[in-house]
VOBA-1610 file (N, C-alpha, C; in pm, whole numbers, padded with zeros to 5 digits, always signed):
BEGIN
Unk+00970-01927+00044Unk+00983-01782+00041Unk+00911-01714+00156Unk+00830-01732+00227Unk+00757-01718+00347Unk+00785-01776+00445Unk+00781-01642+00534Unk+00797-01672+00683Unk+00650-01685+00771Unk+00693-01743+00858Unk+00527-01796+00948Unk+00539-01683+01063Unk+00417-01603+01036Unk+00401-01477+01159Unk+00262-01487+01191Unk+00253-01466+01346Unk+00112-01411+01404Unk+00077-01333+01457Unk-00005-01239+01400Unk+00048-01085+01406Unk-00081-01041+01470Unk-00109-00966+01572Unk-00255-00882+01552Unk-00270-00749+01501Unk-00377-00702+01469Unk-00377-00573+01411Unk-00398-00485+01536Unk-00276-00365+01475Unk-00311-00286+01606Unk-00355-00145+01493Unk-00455-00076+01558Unk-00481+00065+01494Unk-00436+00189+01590Unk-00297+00485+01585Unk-00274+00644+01620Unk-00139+00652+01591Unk-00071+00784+01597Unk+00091+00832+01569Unk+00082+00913+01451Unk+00199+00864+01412Unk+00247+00924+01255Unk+00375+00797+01195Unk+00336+00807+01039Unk+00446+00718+01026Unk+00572+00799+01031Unk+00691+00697+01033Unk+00794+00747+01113Unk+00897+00788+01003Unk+00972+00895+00975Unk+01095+00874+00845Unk+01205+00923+00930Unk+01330+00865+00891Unk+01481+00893+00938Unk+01529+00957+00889Unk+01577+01095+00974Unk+01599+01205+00969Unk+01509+01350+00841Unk+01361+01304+00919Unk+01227+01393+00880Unk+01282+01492+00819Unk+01213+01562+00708Unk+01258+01683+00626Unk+01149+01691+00549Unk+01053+01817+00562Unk+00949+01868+00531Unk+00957+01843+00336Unk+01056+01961+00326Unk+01053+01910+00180Unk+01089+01808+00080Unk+01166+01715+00153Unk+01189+01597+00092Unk+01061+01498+00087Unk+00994+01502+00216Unk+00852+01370+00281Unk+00713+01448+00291Unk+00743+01549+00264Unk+00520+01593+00296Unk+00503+01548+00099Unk+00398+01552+00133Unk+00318+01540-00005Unk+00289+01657-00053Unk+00240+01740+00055Unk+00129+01881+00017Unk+00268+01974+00073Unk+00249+02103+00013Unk+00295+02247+00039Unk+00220+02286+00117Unk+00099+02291+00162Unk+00010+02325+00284Unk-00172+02310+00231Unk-00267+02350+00323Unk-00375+02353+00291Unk-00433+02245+00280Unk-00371+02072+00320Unk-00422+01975+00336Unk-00512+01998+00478Unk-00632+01886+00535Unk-00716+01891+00397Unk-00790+01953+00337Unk-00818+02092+00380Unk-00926+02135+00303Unk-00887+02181+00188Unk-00806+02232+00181Unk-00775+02278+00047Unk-00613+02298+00025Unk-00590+02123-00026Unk-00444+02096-00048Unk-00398+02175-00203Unk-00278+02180-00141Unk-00174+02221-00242Unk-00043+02076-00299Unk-00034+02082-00426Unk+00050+01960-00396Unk+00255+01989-00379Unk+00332+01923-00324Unk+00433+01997-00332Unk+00481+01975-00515Unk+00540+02080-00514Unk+00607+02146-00617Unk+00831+02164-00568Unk+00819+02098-00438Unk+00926+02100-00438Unk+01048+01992-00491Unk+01172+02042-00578Unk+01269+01921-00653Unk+01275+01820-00530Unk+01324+01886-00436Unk+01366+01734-00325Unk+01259+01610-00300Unk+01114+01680-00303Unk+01042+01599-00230Unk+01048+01435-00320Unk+01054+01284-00213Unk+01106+01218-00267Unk+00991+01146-00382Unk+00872+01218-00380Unk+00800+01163-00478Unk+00789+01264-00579Unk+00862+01387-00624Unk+00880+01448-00758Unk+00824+01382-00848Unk+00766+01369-00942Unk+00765+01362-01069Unk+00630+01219-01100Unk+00583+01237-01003Unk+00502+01107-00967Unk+00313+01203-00943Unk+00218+01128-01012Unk+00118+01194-01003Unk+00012+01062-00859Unk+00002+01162-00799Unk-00052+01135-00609Unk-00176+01111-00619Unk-00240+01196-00734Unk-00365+01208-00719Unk-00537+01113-00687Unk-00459+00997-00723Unk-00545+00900-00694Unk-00489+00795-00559Unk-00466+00928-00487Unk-00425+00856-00340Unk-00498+00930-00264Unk-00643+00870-00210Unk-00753+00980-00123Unk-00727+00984-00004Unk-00840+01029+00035Unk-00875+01017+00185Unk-01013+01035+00221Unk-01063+00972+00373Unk-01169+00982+00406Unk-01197+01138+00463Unk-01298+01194+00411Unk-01317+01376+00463Unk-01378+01331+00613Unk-01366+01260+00683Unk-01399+01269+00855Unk-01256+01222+00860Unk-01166+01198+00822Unk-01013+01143+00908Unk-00920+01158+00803Unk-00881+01262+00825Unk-00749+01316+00664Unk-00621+01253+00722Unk-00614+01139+00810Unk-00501+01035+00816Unk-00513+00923+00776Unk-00648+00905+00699Unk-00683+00715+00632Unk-00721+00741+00534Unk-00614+00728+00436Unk-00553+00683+00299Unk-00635+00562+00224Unk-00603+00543+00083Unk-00640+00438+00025Unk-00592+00498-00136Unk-00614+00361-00188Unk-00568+00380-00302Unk-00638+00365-00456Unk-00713+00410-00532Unk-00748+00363-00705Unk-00686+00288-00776Unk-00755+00157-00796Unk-00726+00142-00927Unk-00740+00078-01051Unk-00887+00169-01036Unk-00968+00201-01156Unk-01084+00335-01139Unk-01139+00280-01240Unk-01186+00440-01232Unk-01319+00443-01096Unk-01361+00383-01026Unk-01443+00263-00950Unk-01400+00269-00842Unk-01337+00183-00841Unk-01298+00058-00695Unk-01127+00117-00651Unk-01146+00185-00502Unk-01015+00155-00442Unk-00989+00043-00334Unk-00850+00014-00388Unk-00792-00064-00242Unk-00744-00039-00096Unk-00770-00110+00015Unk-00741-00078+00129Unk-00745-00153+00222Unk-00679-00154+00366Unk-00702-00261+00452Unk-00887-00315+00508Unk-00878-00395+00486Unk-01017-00440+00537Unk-01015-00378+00701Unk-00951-00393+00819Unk-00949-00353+00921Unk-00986-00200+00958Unk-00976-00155+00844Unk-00958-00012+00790Unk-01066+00079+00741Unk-01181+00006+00739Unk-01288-00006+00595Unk-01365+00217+00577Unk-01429+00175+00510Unk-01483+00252+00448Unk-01668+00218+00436Unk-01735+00310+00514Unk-01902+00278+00551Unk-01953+00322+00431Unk-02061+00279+00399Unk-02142+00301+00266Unk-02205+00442+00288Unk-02190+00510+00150Unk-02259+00644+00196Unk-02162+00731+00246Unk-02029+00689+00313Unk-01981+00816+00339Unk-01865+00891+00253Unk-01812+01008+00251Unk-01776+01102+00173Unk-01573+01059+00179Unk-01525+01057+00056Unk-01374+00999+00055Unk-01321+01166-00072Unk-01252+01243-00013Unk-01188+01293-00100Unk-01067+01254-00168Unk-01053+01397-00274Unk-00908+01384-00352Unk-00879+01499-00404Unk-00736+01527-00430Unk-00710+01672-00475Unk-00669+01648-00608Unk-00820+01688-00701Unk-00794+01662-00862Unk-00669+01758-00912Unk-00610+01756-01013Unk-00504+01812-01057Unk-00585+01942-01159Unk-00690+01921-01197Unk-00766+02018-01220Unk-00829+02099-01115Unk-00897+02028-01066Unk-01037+02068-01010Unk-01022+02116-00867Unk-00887+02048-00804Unk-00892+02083-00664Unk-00933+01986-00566Unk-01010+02013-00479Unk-01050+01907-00377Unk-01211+01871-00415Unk-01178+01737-00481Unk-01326+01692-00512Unk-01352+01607-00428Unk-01500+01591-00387Unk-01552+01450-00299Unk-01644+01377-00428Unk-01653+01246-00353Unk-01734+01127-00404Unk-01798+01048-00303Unk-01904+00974-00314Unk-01949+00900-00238Unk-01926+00764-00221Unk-01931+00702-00117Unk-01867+00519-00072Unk-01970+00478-00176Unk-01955+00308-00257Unk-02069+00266-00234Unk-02057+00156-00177Unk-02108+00027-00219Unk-02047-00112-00203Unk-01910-00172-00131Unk-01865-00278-00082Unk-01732-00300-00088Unk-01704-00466-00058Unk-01618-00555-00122Unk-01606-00656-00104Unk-01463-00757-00032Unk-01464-00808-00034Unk-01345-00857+00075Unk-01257-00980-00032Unk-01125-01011-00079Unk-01078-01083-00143Unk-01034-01149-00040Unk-01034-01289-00111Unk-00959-01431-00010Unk-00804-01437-00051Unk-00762-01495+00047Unk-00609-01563+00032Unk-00634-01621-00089Unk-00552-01623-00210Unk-00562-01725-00267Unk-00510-01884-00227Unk-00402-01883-00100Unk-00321-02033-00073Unk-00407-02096+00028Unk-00514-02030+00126Unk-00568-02057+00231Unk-00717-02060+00186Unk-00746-01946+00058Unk-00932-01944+00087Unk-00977-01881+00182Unk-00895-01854+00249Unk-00960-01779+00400Unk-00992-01620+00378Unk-01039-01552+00404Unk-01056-01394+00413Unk-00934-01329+00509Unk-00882-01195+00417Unk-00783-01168+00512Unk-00770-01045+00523Unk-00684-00933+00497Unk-00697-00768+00477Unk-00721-00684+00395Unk-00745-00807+00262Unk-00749-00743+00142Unk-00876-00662+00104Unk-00930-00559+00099Unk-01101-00524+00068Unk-01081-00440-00066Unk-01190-00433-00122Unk-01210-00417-00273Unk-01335-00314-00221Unk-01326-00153-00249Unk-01434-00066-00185Unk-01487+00012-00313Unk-01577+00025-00365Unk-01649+00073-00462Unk-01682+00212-00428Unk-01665+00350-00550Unk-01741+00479-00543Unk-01879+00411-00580Unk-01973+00511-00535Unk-02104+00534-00623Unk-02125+00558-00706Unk-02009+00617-00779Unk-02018+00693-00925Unk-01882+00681-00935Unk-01814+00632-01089Unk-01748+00648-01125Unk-01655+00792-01104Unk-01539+00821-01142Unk-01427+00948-01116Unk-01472+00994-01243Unk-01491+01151-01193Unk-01535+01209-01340Unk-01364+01243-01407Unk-01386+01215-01559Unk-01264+01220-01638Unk-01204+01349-01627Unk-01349+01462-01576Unk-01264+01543-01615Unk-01165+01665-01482Unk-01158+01541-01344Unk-01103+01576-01259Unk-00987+01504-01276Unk-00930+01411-01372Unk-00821+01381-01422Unk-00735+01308-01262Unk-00833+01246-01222Unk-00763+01174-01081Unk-00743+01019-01149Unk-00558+00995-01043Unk-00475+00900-01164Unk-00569+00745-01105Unk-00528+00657-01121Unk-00534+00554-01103Unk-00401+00405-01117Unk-00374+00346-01026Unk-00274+00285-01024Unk-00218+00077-01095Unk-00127+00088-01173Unk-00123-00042-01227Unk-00070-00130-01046Unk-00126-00248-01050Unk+00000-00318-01029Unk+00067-00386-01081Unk+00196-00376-00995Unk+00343-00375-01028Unk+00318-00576-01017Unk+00348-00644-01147Unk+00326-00787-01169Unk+00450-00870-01200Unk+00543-00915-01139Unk+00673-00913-01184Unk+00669-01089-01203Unk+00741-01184-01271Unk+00775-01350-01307Unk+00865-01415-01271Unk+00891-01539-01263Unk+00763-01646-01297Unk+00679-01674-01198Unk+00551-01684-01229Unk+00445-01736-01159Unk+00466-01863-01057Unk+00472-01882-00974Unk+00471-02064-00861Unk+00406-02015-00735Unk+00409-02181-00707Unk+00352-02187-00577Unk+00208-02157-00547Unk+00131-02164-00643Unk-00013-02090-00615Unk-00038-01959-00652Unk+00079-01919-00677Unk+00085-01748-00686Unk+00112-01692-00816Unk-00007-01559-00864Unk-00006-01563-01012Unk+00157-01440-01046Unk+00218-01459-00959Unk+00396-01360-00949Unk+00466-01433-00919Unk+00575-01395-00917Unk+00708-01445-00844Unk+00728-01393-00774Unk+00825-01422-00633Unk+00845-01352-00499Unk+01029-01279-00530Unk+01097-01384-00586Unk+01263-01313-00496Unk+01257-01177-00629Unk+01182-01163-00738Unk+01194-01032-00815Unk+01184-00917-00751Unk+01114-00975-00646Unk+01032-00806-00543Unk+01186-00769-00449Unk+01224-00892-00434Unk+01337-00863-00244Unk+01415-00786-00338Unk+01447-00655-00276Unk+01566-00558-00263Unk+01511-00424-00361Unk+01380-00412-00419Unk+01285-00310-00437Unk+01293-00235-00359Unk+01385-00104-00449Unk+01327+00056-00400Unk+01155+00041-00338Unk+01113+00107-00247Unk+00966+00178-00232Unk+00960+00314-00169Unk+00832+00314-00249Unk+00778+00474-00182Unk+00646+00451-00120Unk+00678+00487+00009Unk+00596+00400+00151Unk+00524+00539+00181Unk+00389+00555+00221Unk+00320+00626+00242Unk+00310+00614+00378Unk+00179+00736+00447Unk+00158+00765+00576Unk+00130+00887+00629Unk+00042+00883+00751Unk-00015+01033+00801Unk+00127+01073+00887Unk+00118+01231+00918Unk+00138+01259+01035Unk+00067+01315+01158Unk+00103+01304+01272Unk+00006+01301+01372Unk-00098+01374+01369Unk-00114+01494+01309Unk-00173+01603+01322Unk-00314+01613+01234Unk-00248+01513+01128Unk-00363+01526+00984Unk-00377+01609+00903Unk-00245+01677+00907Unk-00279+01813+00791Unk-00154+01777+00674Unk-00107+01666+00650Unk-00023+01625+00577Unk-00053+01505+00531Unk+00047+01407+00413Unk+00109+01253+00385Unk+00218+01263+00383Unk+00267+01193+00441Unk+00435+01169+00407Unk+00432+01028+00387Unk+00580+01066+00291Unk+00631+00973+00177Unk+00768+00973+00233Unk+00787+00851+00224Unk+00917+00811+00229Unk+00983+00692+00154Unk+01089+00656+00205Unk+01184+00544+00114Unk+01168+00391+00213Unk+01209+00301+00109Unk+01244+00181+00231Unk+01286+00059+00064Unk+01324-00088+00121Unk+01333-00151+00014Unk+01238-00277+00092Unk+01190-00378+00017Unk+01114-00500+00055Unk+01228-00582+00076Unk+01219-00630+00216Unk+01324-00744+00244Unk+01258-00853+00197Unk+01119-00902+00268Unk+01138-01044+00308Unk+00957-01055+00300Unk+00877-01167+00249Unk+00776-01206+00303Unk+00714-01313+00408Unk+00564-01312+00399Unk+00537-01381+00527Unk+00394-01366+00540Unk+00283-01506+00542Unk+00192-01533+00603Unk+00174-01448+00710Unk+00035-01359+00708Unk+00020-01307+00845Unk-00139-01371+00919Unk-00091-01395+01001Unk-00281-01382+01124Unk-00310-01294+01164Unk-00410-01247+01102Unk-00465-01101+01153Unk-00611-01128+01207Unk-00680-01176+01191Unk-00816-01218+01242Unk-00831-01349+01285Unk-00980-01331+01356Unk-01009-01451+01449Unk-01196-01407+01419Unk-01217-01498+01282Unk-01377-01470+01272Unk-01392-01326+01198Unk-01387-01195+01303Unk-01402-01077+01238Unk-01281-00985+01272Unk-01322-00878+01296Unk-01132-00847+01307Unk-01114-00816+01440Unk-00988-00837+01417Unk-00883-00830+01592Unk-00877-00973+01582Unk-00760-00997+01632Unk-00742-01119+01706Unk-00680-01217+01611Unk-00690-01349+01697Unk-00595-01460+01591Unk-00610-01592+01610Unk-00662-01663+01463Unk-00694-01754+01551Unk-00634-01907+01475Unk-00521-01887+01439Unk-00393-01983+01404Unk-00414-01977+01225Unk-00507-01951+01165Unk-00553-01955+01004Unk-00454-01802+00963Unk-00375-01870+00863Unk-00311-01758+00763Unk-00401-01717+00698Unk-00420-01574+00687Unk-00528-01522+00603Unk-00460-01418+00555Unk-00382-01336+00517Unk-00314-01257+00436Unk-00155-01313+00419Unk-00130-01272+00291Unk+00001-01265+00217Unk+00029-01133+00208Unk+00184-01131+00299Unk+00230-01012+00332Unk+00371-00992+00304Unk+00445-00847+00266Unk+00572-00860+00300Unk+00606-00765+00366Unk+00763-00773+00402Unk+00803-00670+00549Unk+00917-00580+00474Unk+00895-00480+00554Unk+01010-00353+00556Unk+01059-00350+00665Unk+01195-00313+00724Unk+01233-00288+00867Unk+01270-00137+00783Unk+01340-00064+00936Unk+01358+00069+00932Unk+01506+00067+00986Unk+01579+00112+00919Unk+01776+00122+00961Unk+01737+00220+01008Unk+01752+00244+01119Unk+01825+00391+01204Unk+01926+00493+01099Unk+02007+00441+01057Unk+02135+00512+00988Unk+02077+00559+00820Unk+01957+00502+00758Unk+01914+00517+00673Unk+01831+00653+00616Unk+01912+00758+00568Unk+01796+00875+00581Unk+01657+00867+00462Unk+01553+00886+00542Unk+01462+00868+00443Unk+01368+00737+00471Unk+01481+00622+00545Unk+01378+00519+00562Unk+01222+00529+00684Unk+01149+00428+00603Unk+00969+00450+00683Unk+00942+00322+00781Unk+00887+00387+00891Unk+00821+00261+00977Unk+00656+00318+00958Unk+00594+00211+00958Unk+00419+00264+00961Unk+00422+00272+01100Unk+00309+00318+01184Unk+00284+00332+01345Unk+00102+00318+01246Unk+00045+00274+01442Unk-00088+00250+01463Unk-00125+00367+01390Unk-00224+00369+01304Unk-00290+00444+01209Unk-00282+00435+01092Unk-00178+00404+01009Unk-00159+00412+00928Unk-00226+00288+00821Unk-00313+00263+00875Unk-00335+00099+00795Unk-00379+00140+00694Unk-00415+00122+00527Unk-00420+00092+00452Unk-00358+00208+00322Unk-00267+00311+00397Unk-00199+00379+00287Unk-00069+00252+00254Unk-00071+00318+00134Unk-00032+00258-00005Unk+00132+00250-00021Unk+00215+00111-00075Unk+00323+00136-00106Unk+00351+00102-00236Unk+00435+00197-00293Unk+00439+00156-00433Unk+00617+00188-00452Unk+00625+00097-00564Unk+00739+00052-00651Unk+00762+00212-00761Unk+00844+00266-00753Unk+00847+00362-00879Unk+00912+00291-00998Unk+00819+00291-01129Unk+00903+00218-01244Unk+00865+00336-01343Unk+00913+00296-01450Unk+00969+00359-01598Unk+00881+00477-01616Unk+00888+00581-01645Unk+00809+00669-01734Unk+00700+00716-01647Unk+00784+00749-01564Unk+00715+00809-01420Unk+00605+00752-01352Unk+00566+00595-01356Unk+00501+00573-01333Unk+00513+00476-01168Unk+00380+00487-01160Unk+00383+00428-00988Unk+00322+00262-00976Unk+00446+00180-00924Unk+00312+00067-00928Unk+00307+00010-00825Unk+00173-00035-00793Unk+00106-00069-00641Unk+00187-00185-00595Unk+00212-00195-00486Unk+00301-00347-00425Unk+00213-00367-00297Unk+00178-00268-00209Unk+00063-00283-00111Unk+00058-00235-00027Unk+00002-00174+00071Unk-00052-00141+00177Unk-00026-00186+00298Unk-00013-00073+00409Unk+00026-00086+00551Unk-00090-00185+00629Unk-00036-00320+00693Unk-00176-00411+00756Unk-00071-00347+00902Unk+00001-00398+00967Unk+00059-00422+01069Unk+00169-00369+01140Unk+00218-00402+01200Unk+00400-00301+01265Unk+00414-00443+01362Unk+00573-00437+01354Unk+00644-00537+01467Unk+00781-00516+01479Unk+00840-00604+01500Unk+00995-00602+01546Unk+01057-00710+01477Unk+01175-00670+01430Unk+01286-00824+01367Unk+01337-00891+01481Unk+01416-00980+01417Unk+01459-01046+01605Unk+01636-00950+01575Unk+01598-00859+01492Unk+01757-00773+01526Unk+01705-00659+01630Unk+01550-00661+01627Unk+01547-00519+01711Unk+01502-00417+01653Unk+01491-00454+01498Unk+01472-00311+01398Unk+01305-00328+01377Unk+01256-00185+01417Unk+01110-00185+01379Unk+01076-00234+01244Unk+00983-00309+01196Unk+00889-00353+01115Unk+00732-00306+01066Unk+00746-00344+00918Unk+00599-00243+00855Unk+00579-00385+00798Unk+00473-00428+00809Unk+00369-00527+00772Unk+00280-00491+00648Unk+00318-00538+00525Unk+00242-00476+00440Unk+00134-00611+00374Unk+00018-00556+00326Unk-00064-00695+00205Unk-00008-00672+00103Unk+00038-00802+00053Unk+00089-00800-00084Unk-00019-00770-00200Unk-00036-00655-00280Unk-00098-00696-00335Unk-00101-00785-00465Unk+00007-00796-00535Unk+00018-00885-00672Unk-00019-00980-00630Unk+00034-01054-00519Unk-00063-01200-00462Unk-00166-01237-00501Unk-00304-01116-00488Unk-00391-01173-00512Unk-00436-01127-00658Unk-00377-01122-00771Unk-00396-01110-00909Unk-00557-01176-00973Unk-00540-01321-00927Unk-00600-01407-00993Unk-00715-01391-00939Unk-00742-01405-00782Unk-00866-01374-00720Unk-00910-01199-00739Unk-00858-01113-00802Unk-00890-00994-00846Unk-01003-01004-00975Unk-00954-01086-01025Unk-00996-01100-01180Unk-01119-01180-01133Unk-01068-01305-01052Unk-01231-01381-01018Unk-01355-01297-00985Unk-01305-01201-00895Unk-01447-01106-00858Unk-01451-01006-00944Unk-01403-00999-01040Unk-01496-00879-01170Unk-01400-00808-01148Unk-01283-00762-01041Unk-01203-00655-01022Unk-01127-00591-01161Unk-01191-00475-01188Unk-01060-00417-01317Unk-00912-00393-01303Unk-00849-00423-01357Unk-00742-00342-01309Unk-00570-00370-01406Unk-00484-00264-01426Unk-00376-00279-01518Unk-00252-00331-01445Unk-00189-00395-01484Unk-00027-00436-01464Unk+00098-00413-01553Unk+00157-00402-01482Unk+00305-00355-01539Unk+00380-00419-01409Unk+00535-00450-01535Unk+00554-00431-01694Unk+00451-00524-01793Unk+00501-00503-01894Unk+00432-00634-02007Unk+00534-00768-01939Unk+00475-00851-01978Unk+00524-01008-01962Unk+00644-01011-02000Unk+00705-00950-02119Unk+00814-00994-02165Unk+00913-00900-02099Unk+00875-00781-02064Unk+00948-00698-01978Unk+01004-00733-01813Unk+00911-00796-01756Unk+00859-00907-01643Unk+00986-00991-01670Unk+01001-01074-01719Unk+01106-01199-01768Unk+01250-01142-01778Unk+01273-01070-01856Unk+01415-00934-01850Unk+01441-00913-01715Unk+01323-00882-01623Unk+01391-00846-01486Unk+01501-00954-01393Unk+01411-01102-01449Unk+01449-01211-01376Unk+01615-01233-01376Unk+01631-01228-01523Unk+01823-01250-01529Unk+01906-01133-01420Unk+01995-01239-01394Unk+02067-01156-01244Unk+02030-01170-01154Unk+01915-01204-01114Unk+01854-01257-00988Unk+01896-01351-00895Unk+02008-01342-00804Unk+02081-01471-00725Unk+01978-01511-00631Unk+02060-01564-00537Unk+01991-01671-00401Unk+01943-01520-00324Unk+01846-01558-00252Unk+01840-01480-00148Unk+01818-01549+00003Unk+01861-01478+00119Unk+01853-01489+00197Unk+01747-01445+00268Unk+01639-01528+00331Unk+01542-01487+00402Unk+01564-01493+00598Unk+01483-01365+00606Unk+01549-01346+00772Unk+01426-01384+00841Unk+01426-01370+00974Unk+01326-01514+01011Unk+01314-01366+01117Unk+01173-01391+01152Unk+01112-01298+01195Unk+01012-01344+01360Unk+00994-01290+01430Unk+00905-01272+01503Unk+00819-01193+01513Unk+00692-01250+01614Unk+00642-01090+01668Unk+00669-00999+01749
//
């Protein structure tokens, strides 16, 4: 099910959507960041979906991350988050609340052992309940192989709702795309940048159709906002985060994402909390109908 890529991390722009439209792709109605508004418009393509536990750092209102728990968000390690410093969010009560960094830890490949993009970043204080900021399941789909506590061909041909700054920083945009294909990435060599032949993240790819309205490419900056799966009962579930950008060998730009269901098992090893959906038996229902798939072979 994996393709062999060696990728480096590159970190500026805006992510990209086909044929841009304010009210379909911003997140906010205006006043991001100091004092966001959220949209309220029918088109926008994340309607009915609660954002709120999708922050940002208050020195760079273009680096994203994600909750999920009341604790610990996820994000690219390349990406990180310094102890002590200030990460907002626009409570659905409260408005624009801050919190403080604390701690943060780094998850391994589970197939390699190696360290790769995955980081596990701790508040100082728990989310107070009564700023009612969401927190996100991941999306855990079956049967389990290969080392891996998921299955892979359940994911290929998944709707997503792909996150991202625009240039300016006074927005997120959201857009569409589906998961083609995964793939081993090299992103480090020791510490970050560079490459130094060791697979250290489990990743999968999005390309971007030209002809597709709505579809997302990430660009340099965008590393560790969030992509998620929309499932049942308005709910959002995590699939993973922007590591990288490249090219198919058709030519069509590429978004490099960390898988996150991958690392399930090593979540749980380090104390990590956290919910999944569907239930197991719901998980298994998805599988029937599931044919062959075709995997496309990729470069850098």
């Amino acid at each position: 099910m994996f393709g062999l890529l060696l990728l480096s991390v590159s970190e500026s722009g805006a992510i990209t959507i086909v044929n841009l439209n304010g009210a379909a792709h911003h997140r906010f109605d205006g006043g991001f960041p100091g004092a966001p508004v959220e949209s309220t418009n029918g088109s926008f393509v994340g309607a009915g979906y609660d954002w709120s536990g999708v922050g940002w750092a208050a020195t760079n209102s273009t680096k994203f991350f994600t909750m999920i728990n009341d604790t610990q968000f996820v994000h690219a390690r390349h990406s990180s988050f310094s102890n002590g410093s200030i990460v907002h969010f626009n409570s659905p009560t409260n408005g624009l609340v801050s919190y403080t960094v604390g701690s943060a830890m780094d998850i391994s490949n589970p197939l390699t052992g190696v360290i790769g993009d995955l980081r596990i970043t701790s508040l100082a204080t728990p989310l107070d309940p009564l700023d009612e900021i969401a927190t996100y399941p991941i999306l855990a789909l079956g049967p389990a192989g290969g080392g891996l506590p998921v299955g892979l061909s359940s994911y290929i041909g998944l709707s997503l709702l792909a996150t991202g700054h625009n240039s300016v920083g006074n927005n997120q945009r959201v857009g569409t795309n589906e998961l083609d294909s995964f793939a081993f990435l090299d992103l480090y060599n020791g510490g970050v940048g560079g490459m130094d032949g060791t697979l250290d993240t489990i990743g999968f790819i999005t390309d971007q159709d030209p002809g597709v309205t709505g579809q997302t490419q990430a660009v340099s900056g965008d590393s560790g906002s969030p992509t998620f799966v929309p499932w049942d009962d308005g709910q959002l579930g995590l699939v993973g985060f922007h590591t990288s950008v490249g090219t198919t060998t058709e030519g069509l730009p590429a978004t490099f994402d960390t898988f996150v269901p991958a690392y399930l098992d090593r979540l749980t090893a380090a104390g990590v909390d956290f919910e999944v959906i569907p239930e197991p038996s719901r998980a298994m229902l998805l599988l029937v109908g599931v044919g062959s798939v075709i995997m496309r072979r990729w470069r850098r």
